[in-house]
C-alpha positions as CSV (number, residue, x, y, z in Angstrom):
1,X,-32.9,-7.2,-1.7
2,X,-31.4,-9.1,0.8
3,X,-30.5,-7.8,4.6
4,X,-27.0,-7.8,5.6
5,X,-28.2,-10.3,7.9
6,X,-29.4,-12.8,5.4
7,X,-25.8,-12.1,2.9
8,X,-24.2,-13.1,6.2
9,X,-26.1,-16.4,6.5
10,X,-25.9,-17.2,2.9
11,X,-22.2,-16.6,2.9
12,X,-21.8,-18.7,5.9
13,X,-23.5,-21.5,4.2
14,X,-21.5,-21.4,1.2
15,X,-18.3,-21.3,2.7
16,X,-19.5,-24.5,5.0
17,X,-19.3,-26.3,1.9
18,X,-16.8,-24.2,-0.6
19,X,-13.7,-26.2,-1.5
20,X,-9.8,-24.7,-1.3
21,X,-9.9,-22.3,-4.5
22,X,-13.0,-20.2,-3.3
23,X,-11.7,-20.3,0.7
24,X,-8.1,-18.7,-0.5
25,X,-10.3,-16.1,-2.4
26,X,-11.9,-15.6,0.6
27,X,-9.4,-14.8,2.4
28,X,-7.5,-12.9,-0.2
29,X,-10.2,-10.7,0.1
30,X,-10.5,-10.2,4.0
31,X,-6.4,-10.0,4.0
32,X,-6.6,-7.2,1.5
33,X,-9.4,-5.3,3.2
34,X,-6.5,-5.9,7.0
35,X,-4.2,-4.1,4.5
36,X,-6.2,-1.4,3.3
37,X,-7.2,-0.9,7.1
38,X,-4.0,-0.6,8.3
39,X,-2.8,1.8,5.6
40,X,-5.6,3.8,6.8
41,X,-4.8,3.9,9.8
42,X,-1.4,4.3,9.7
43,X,0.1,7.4,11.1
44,X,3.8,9.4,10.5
45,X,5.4,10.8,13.7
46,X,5.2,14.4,13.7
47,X,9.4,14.1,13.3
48,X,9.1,12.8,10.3
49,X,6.7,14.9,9.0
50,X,8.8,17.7,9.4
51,X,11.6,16.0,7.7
52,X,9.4,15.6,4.5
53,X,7.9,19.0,4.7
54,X,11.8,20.3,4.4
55,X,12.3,18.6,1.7
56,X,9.4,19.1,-0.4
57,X,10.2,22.7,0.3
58,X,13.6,22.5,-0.7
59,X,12.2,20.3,-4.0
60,X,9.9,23.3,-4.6
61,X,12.4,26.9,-3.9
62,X,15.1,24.7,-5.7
63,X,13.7,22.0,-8.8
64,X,16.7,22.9,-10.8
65,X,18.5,20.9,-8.4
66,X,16.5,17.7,-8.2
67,X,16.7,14.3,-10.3
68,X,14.3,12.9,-12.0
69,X,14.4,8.7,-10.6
70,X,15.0,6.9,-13.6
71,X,17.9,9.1,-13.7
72,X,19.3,9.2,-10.0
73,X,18.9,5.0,-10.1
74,X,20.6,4.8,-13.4
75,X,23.7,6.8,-11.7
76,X,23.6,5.0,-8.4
77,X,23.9,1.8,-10.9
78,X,26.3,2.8,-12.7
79,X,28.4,3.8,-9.9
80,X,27.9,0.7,-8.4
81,X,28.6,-1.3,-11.3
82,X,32.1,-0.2,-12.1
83,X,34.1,-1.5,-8.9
């Protein structure tokens, strides 16, 4: 099995030599992985937290009065399609 150390070096030596297609794969993949890292480590202010804890409560004690989405955005476009 190879070493991380030896993946390293044969990547190395195949992207010395890879054309455009396999480079923008290449970096598809390392942008992706920046994403995924930053979603990680992404944090919500405490002030907003507390905003969405309200209103999950509020969704919760009261689901009667909720929307489903589909629904709310079909209002909102049909109010906004009638001026």
């Amino acid at each position: 099995m190879d070493t991380a150390t030896d993946l390293k070096k044969r990547i190395h030596e195949f992207i010395d030599h890879a054309d455009d297609r396999i480079l923008n794969i290449f970096n598809e993949i390392i942008a992706t992985e920046e994403i995924e890292e930053e979603i990680e480590n992404f944090d919500i202010p405490d002030w907003h937290k507390k905003i969405l804890d309200e209103r999950m409560e509020s969704h919760f004690n009261n689901p009667e009065k909720t929307k489903n989405f589909d629904d709310l955005l079909k209002s909102k476009k049909e109010r906004w399609t009638k001026t």
